[in-house]
Every structure is written in structure tokens, then in C-alpha cells.
Backbone as a chain_set.jsonl record, in Angstrom:
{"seq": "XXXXXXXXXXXXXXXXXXXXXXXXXXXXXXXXXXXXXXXXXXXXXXXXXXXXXXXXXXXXXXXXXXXXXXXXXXXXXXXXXXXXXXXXXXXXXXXXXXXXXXXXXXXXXXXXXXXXXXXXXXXXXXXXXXXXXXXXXXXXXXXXXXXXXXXXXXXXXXXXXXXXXXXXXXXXXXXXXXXXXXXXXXXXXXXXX", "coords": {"N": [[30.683, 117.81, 151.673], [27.727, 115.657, 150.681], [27.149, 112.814, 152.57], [26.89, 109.354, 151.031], [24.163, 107.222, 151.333], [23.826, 103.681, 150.867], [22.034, 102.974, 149.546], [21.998, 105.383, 147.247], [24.676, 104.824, 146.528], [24.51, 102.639, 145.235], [22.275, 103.322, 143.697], [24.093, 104.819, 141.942], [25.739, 103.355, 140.823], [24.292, 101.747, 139.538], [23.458, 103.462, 137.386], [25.388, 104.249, 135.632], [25.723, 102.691, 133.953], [24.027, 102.742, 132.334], [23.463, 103.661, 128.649], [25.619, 101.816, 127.46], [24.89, 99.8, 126.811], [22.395, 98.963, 124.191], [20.426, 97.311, 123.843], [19.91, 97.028, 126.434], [19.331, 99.447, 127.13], [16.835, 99.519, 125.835], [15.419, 97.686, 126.853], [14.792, 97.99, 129.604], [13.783, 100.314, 129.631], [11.338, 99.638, 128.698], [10.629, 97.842, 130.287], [10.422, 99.755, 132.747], [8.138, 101.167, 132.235], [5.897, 100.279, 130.12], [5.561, 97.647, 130.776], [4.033, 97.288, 133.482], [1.373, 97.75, 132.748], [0.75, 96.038, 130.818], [1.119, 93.776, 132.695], [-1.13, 94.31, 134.825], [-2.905, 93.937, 132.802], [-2.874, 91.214, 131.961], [-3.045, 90.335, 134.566], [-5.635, 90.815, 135.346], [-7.298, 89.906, 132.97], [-6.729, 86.95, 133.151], [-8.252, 86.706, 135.534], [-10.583, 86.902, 134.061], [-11.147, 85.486, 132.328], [-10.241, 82.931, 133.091], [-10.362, 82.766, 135.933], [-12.897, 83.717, 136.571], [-14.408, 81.774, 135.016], [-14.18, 79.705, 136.52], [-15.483, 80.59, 138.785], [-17.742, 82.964, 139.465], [-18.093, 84.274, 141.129], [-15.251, 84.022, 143.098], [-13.792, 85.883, 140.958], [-15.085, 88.333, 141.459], [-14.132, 89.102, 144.154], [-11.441, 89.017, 143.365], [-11.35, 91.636, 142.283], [-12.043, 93.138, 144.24], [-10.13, 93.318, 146.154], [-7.797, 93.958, 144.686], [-8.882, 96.596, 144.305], [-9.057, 97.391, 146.922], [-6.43, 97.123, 147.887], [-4.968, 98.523, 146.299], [-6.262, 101.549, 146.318], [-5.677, 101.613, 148.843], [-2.928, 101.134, 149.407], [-1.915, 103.175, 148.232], [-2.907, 105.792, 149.161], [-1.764, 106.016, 151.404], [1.029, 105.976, 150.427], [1.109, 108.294, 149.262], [0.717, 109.833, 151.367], [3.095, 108.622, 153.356], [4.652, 109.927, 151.216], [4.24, 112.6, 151.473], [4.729, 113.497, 154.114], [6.949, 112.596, 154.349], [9.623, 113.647, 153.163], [11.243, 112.542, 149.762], [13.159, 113.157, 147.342], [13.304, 112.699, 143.863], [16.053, 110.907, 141.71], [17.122, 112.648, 139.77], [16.91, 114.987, 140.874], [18.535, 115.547, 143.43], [20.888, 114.499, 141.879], [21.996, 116.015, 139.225], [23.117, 115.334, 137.157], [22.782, 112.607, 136.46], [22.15, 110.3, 133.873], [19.094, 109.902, 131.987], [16.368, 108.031, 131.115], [13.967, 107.886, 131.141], [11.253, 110.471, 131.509], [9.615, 111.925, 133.785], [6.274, 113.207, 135.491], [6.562, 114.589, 137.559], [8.946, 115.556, 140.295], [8.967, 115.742, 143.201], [8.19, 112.997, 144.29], [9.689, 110.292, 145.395], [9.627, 107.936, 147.063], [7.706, 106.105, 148.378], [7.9, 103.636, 145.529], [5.3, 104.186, 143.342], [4.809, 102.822, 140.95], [6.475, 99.849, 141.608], [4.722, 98.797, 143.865], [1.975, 99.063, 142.727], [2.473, 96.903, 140.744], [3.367, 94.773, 142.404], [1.353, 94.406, 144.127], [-0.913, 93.413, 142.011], [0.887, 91.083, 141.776], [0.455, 89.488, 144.355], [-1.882, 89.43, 145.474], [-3.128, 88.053, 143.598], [-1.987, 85.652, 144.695], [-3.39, 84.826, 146.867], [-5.504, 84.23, 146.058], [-4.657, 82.092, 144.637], [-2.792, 80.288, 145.736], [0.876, 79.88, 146.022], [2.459, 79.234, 142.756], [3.599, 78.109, 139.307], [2.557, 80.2, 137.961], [2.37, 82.708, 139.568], [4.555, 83.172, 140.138], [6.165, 84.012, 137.59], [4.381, 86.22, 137.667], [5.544, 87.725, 139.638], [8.215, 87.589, 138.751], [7.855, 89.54, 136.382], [6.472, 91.724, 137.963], [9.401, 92.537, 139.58], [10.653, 93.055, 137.383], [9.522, 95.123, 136.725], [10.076, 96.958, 139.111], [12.824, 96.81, 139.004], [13.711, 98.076, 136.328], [12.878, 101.018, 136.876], [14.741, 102.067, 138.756], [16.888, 101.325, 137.213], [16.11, 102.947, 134.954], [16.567, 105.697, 135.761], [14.368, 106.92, 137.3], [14.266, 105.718, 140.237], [15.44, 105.547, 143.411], [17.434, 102.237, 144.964], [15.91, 102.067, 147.47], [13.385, 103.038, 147.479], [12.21, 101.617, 145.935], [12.226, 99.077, 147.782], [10.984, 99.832, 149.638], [8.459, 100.156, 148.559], [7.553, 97.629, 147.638], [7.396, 96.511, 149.874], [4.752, 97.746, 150.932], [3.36, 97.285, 149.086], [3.271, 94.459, 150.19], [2.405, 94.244, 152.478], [-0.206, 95.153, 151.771], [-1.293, 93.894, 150.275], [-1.578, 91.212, 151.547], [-3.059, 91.866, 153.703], [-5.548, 92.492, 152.755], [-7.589, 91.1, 152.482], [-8.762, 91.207, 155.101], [-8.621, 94.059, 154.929], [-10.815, 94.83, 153.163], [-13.224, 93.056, 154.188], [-13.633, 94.465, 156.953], [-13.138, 96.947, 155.999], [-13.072, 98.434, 153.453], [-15.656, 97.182, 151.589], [-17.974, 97.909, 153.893], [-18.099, 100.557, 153.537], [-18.817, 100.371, 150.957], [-21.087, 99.587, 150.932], [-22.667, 100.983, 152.719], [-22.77, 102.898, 151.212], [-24.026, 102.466, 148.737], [-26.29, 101.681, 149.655], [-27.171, 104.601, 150.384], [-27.105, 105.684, 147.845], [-28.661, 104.931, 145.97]], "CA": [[29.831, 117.039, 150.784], [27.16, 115.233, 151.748], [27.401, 111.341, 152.448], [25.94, 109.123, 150.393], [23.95, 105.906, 151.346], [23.847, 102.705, 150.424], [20.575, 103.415, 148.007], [22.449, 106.252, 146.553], [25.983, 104.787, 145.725], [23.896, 101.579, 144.405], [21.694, 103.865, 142.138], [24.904, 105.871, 140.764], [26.445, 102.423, 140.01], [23.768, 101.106, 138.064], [22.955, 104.605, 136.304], [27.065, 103.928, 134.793], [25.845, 101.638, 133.036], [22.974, 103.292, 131.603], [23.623, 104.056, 127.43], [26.901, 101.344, 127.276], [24.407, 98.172, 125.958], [21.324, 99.852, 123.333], [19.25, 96.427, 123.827], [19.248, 96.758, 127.55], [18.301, 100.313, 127.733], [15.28, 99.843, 125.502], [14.556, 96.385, 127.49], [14.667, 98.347, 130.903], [12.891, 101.381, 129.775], [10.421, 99.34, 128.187], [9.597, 97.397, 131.709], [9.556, 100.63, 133.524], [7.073, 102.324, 131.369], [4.703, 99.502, 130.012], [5.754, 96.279, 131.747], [3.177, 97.306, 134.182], [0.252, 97.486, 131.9], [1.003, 94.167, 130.781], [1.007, 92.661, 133.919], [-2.48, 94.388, 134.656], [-3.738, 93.084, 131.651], [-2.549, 89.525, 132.476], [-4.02, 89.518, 136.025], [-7.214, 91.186, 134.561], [-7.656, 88.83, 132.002], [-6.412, 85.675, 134.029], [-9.88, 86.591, 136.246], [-11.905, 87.289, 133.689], [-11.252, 84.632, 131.407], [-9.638, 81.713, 134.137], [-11.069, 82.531, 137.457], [-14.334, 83.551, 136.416], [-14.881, 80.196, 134.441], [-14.44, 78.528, 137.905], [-16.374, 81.454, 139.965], [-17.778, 84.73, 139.232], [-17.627, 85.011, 143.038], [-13.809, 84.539, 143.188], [-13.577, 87.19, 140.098], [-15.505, 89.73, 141.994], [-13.38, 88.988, 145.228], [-9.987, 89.03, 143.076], [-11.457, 92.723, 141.756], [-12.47, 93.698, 144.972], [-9.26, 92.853, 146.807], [-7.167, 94.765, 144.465], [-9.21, 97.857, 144.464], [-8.739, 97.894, 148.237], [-5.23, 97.151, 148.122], [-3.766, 99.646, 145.578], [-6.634, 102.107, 146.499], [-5.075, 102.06, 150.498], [-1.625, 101.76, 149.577], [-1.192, 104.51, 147.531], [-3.202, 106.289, 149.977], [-0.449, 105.551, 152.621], [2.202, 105.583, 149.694], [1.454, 109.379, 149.248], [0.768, 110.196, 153.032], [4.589, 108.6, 153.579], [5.748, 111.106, 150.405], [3.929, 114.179, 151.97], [5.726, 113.759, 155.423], [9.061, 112.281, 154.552], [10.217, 113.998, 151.702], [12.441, 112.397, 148.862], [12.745, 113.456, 145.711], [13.723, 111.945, 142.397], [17.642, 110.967, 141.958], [17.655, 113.92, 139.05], [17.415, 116.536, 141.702], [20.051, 115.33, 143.699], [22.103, 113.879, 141.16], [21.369, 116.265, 138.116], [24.3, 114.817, 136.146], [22.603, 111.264, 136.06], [21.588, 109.438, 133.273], [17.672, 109.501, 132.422], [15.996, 107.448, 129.93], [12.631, 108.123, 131.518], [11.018, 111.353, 132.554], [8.021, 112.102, 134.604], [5.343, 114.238, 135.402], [6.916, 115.139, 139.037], [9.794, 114.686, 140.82], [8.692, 115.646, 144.502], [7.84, 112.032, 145.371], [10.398, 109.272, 145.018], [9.677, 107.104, 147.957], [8.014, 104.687, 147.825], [7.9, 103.43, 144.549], [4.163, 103.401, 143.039], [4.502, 101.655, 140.061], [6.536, 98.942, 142.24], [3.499, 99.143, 144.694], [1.028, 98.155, 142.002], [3.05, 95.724, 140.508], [3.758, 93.627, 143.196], [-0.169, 94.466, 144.669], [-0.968, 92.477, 141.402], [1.249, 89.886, 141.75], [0.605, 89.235, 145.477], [-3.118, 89.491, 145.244], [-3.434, 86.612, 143.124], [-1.216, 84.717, 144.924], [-3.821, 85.159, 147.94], [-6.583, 82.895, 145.66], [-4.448, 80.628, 144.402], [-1.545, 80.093, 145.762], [2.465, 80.365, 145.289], [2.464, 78.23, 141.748], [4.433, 79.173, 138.48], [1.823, 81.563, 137.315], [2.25, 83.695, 140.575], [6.109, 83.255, 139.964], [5.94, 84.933, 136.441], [3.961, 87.78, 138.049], [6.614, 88.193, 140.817], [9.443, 88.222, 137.996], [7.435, 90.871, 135.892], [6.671, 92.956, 139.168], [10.536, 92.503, 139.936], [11.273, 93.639, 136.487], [9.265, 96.707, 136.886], [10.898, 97.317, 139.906], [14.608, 96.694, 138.717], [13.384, 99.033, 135.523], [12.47, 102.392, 137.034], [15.7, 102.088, 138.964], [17.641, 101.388, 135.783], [16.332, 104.433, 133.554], [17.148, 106.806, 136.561], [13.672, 107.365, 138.112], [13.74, 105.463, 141.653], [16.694, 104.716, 144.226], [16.161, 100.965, 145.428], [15.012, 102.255, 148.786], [12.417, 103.155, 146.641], [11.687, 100.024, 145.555], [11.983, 97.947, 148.876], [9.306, 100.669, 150.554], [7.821, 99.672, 147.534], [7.677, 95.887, 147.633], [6.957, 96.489, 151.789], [4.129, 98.615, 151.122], [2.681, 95.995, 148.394], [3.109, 93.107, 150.799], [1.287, 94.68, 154.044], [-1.625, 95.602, 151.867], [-2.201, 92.487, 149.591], [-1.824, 90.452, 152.477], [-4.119, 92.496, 154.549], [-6.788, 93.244, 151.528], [-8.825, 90.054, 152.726], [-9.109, 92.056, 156.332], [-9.524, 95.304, 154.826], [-12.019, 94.398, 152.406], [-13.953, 92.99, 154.951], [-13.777, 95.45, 157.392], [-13.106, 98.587, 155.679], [-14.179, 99.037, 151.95], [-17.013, 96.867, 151.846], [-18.743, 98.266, 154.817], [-18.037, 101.81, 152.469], [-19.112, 100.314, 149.304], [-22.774, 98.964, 151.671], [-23.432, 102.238, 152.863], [-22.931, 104.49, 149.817], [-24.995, 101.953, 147.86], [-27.401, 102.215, 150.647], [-27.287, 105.968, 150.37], [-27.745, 106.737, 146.239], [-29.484, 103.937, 145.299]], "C": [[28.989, 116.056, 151.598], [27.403, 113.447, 151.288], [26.459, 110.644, 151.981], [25.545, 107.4, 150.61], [24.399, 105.225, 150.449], [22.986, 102.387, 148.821], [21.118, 104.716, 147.091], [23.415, 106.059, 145.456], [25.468, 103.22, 144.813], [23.144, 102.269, 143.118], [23.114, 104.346, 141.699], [25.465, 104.696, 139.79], [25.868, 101.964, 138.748], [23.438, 102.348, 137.08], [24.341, 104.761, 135.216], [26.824, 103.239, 133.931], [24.404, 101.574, 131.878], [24.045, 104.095, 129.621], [25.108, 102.894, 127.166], [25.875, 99.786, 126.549], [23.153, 99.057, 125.416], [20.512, 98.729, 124.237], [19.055, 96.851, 125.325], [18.703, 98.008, 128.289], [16.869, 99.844, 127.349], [14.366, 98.495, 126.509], [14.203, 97.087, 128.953], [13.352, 99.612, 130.556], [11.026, 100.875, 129.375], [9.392, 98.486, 129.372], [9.46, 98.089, 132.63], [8.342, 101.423, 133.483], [5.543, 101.233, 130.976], [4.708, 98.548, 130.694], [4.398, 96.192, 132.722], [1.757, 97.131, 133.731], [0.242, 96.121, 131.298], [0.82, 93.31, 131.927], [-0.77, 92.861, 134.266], [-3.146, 93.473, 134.159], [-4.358, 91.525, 131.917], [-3.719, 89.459, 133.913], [-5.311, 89.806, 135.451], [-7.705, 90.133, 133.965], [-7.097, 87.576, 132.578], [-7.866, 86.138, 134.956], [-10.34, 86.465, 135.193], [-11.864, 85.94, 132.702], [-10.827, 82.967, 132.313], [-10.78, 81.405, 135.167], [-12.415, 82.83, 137.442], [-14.713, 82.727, 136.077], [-15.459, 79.362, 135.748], [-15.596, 79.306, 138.491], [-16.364, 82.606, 139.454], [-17.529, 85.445, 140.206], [-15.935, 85.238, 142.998], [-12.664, 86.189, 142.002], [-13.939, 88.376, 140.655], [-14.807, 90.293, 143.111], [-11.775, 89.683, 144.813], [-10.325, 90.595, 142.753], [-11.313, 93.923, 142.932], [-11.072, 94.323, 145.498], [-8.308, 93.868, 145.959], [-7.686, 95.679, 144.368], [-8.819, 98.131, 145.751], [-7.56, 98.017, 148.458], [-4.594, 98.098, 147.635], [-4.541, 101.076, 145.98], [-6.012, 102.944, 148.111], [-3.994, 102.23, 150.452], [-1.349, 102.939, 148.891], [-2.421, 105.843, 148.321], [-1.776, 106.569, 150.616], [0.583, 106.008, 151.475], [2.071, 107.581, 149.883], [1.428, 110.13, 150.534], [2.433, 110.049, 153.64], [5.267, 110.021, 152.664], [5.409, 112.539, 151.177], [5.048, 114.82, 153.476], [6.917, 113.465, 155.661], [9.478, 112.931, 153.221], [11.21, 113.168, 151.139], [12.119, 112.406, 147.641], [13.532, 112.995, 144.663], [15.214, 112.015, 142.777], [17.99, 112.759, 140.997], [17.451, 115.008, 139.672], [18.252, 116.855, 142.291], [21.44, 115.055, 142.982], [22.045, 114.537, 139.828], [21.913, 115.656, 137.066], [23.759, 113.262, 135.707], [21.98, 110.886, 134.368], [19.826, 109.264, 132.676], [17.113, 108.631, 131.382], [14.848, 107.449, 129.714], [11.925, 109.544, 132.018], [9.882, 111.628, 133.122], [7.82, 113.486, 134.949], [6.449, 115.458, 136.646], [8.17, 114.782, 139.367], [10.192, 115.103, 142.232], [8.625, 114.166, 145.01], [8.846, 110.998, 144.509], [9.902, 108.066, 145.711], [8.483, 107.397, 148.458], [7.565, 104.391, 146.815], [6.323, 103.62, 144.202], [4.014, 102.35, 141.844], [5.228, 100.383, 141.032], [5.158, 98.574, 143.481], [2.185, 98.023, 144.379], [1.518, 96.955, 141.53], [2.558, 94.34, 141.29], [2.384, 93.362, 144.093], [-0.605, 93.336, 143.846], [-0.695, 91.223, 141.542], [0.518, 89.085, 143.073], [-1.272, 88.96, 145.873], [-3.4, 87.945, 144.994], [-3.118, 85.399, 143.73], [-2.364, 84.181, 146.451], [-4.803, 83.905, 147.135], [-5.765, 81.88, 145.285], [-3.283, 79.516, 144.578], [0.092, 80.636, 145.695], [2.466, 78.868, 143.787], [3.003, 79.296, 140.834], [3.841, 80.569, 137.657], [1.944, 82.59, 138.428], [3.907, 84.202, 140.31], [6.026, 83.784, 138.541], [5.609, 86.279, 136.72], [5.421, 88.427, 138.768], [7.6, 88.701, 139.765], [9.059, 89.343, 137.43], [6.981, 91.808, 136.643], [8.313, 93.787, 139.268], [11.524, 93.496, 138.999], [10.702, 95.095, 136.267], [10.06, 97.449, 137.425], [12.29, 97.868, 139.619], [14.248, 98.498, 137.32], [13.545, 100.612, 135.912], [13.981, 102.837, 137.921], [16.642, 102.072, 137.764], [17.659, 102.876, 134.935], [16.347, 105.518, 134.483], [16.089, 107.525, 137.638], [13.558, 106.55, 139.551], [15.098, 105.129, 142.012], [15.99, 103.224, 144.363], [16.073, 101.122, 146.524], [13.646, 102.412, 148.32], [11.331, 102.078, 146.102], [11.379, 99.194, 146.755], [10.889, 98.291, 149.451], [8.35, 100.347, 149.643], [6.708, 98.366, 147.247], [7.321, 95.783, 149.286], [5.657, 96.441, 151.936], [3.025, 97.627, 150.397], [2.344, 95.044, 149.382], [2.16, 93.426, 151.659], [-0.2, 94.823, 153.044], [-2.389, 94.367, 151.167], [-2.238, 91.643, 150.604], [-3.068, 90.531, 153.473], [-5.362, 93.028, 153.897], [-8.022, 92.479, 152.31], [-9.619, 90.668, 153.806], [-9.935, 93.393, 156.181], [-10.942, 95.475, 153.907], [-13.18, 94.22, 153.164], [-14.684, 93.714, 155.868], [-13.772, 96.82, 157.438], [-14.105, 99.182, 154.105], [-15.439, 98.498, 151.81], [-17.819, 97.622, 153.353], [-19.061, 99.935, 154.051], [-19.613, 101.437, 151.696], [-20.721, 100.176, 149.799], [-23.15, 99.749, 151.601], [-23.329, 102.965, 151.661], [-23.594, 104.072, 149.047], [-26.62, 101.95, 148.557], [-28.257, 103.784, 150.374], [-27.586, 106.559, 149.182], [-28.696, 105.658, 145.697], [-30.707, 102.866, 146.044]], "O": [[29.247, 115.659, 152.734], [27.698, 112.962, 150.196], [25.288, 110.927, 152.231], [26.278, 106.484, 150.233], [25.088, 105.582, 149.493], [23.193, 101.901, 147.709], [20.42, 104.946, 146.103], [23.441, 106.494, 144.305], [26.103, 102.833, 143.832], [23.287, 101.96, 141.935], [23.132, 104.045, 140.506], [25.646, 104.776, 138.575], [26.312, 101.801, 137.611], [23.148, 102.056, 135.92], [24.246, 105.339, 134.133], [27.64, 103.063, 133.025], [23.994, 100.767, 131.044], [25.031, 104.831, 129.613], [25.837, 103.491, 126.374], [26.401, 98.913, 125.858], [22.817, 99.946, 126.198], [19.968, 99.117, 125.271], [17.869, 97.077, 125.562], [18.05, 98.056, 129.331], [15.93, 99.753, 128.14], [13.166, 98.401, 126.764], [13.185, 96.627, 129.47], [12.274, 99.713, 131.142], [9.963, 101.442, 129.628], [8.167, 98.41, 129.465], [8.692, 97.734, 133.523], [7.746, 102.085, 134.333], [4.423, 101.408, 131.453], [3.719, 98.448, 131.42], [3.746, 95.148, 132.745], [1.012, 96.375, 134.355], [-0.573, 95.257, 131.62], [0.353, 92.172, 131.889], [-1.587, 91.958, 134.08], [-3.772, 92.532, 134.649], [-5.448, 90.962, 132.018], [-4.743, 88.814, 134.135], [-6.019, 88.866, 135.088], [-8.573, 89.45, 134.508], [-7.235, 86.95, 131.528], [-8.689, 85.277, 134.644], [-10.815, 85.331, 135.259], [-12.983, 85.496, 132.446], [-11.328, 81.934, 131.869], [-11.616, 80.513, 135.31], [-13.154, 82.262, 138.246], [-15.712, 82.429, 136.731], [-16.491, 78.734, 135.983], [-16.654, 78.708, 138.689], [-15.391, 83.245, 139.053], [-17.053, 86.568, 140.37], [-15.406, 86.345, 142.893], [-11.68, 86.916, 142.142], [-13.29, 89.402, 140.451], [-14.714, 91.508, 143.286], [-11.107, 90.473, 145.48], [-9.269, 91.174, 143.009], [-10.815, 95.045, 142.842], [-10.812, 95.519, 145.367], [-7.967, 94.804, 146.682], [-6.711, 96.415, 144.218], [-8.174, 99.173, 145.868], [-7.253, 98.944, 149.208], [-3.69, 98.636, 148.275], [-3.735, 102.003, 146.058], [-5.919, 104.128, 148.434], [-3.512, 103.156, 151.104], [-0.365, 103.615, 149.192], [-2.572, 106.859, 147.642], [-0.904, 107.323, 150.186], [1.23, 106.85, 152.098], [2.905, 108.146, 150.592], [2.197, 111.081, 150.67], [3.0, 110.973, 154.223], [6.044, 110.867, 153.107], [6.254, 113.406, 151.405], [5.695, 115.833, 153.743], [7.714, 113.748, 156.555], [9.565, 112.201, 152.233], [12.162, 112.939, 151.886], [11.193, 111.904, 147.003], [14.737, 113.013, 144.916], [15.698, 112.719, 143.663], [18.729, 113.676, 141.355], [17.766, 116.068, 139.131], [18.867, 117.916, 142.176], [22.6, 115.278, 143.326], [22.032, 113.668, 138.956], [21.239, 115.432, 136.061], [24.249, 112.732, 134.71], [21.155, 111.708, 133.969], [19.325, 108.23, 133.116], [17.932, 108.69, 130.465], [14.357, 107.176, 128.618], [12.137, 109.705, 133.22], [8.975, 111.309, 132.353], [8.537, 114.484, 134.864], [6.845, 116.617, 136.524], [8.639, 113.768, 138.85], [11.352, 114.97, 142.621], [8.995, 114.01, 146.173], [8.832, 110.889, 143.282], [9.721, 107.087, 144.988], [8.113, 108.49, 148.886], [6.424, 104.851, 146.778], [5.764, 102.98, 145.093], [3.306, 101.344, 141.81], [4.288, 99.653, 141.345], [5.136, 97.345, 143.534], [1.663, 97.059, 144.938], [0.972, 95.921, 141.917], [1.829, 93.385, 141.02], [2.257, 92.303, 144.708], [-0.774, 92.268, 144.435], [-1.521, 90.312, 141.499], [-0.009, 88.009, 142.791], [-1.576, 88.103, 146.703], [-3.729, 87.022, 145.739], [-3.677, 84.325, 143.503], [-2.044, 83.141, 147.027], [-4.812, 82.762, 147.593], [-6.103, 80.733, 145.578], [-2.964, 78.483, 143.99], [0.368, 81.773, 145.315], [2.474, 77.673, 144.081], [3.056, 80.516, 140.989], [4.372, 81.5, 137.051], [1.441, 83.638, 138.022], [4.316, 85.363, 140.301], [4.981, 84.374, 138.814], [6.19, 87.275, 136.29], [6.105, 89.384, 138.406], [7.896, 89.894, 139.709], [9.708, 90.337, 137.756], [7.001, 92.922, 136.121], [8.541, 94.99, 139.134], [12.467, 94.234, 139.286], [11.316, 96.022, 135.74], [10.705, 98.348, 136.885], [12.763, 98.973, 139.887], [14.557, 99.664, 137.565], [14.296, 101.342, 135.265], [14.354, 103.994, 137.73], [17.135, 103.166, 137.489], [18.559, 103.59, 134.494], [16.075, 106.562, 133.891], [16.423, 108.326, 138.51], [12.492, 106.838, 140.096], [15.87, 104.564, 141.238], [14.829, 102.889, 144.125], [16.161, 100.007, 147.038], [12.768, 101.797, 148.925], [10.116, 101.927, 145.976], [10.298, 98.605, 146.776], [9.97, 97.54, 149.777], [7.217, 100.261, 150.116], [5.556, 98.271, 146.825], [6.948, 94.689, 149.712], [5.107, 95.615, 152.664], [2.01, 97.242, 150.978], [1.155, 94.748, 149.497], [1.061, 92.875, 151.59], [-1.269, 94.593, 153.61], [-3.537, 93.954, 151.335], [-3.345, 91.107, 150.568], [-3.802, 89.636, 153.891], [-6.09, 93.874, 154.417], [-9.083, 92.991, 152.667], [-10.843, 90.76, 153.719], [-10.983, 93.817, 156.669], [-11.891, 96.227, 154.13], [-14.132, 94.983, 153.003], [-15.913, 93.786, 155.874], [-14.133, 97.629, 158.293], [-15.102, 99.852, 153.836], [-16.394, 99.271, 151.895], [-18.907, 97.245, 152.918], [-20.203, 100.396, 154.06], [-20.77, 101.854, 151.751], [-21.578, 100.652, 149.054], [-23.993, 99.948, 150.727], [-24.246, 103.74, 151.39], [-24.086, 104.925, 148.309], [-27.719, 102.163, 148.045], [-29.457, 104.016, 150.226], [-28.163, 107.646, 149.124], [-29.507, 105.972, 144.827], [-31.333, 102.067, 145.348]]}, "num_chains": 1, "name": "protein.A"}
């Protein structure tokens, strides 16, 4: 038999405990599935209605910044799935638990909805700080995170490559922005218009 990490015997534990409380499936399934659209929303509408007030510039920046960020990591996010394979726990584990099911279940690692999430959160945090509105995001990233683990779709290796993969790129958006997509976005506007 084969041996089973740390990210393995942690998902089986929490998948035990999947169907034994009603409220906390539907609360988990409900922040792996929409939670994320909500958070969107929020940062969306926190520019458009907040940060645009102050600056249309910092709105166009905060837009920019996450297009580059979730646009590159999930670049990279599926470039990691193509060459490292891991696939969903229900292939390995068919017996688990699901509460969620998806399109695919070639790519486990690294999370994308954790990815975006925490792109969101981390983004913002880039204009304005660490303050309790960035800390709200983080928990509703967190709770994405914890979520998709819960209803049976991600190990939390899954999640940490996840939350890694987020950090390097919102951190580095300001850089790549600069030097990568904008210099794009110049020329191709150059080029049709």
C-alpha cells in the first residue's frame, strides 16, 4: 500500500467529518462554491465605489494589477498542473466524501480558486495597506481555501501552493505590470487601433 502524506492523512481526517453537522456542510460548501464571487464582488465594488471616489487612477491600477496577477498565476498554476501531475482526492480516494463536484479532476495542485482568492485579498492590501478591511478579505480567502478542502475537492497542499502562488504574484503584480503586461497592453493598442 502506498504511504500516505501528511496532506493526505489531513484531508481523510477532515473528509470524517464531512455529513456528521448539516449546518457546516452547507456553510463549507457554500464558501467553496460562491464565497469566491462574493469576495470578487466586494473587492470590485470597494474600487469602484471607495477607491475610485479618491482616484480613478488608483481604480485603474487596482484593475490592472489584478488582471496581471490572476492572468500570470494561473498561467504558472496550470503550467505546474501539466508537469507535476495531481489529481483530485476522488481518484485516489474514491470512497471519500464529496459535497462538491467538478468539471475535471486531472488538476488538483495548486488550488485556483485559493489562487484567486487570496490574489484578491493581497492585491488590495498592496494600495492600502494591512487594515481590517484587508483582514476580512484574508478570512474570506482563508474560508475559501479551508472550503474546497472540506467538501472533498483539494488536499491542503493544494491550498498552501495555492496561497504561495497568490503571494509571489500579488506581490510582484506592481513589477509585472510594469514590465510585462503593460508594455503588451502598449503595443497591441499600438497595433489595432
Amino acid at each position: 500500500m502506498k504511504r500516505l502524506s501528511w496532506s493526505h492523512k489531513l484531508f481523510i481526517k477532515i473528509n470524517k467529518e464531512v455529513g456528521h453537522r448539516l449546518w457546516l456542510d452547507n456553510l463549507m460548501f457554500f464558501c467553496a462554491h460562491w464565497l469566491i464571487y462574493i469576495l470578487g464582488i466586494i473587492v470590485l465594488g470597494w474600487g469602484a465605489f471607495v477607491l475610485n471616489d479618491t482616484s480613478a487612477i488608483l481604480f485603474d491600477y487596482l484593475i490592472k494589477l489584478l488582471l496581471t496577477a490572476i492572468l500570470l498565476a494561473e498561467v504558472v498554476s496550470y503550467s505546474v498542473a501539466i508537469l507535476w501531475r495531481h489529481s483530485r482526492p476522488v481518484v485516489e480516494f474514491p470512497e471519500i466524501k464529496l459535497l462538491l463536484h467538478t468539471n475535471q479532476t486531472w488538476k488538483s495542485f495548486p488550488s485556483d480558486h485559493t489562487v484567486i482568492s487570496f490574489i484578491l485579498a493581497l492585491v488590495v492590501s498592496l494600495l492600502v495597506g494591512f487594515n481590517l478591511f484587508v483582514v476580512i478579505l484574508l478570512i474570506m480567502a482563508s474560508l475559501v481555501a479551508m472550503g474546497r478542502v472540506y467538501v472533498g475537492v483539494h488536499y491542503p497542499r493544494d491550498i498552501l501552493g495555492g496561497i504561495f502562488l497568490a503571494m509571489v504574484f500579488a506581490y510582484f503584480s506592481p513589477f509585472l505590470l510594469n514590465n510585462f503586461s503593460q508594455p503588451i497592453f502598449s503595443f497591441s493598442k499600438q497595433l489595432f487601433l
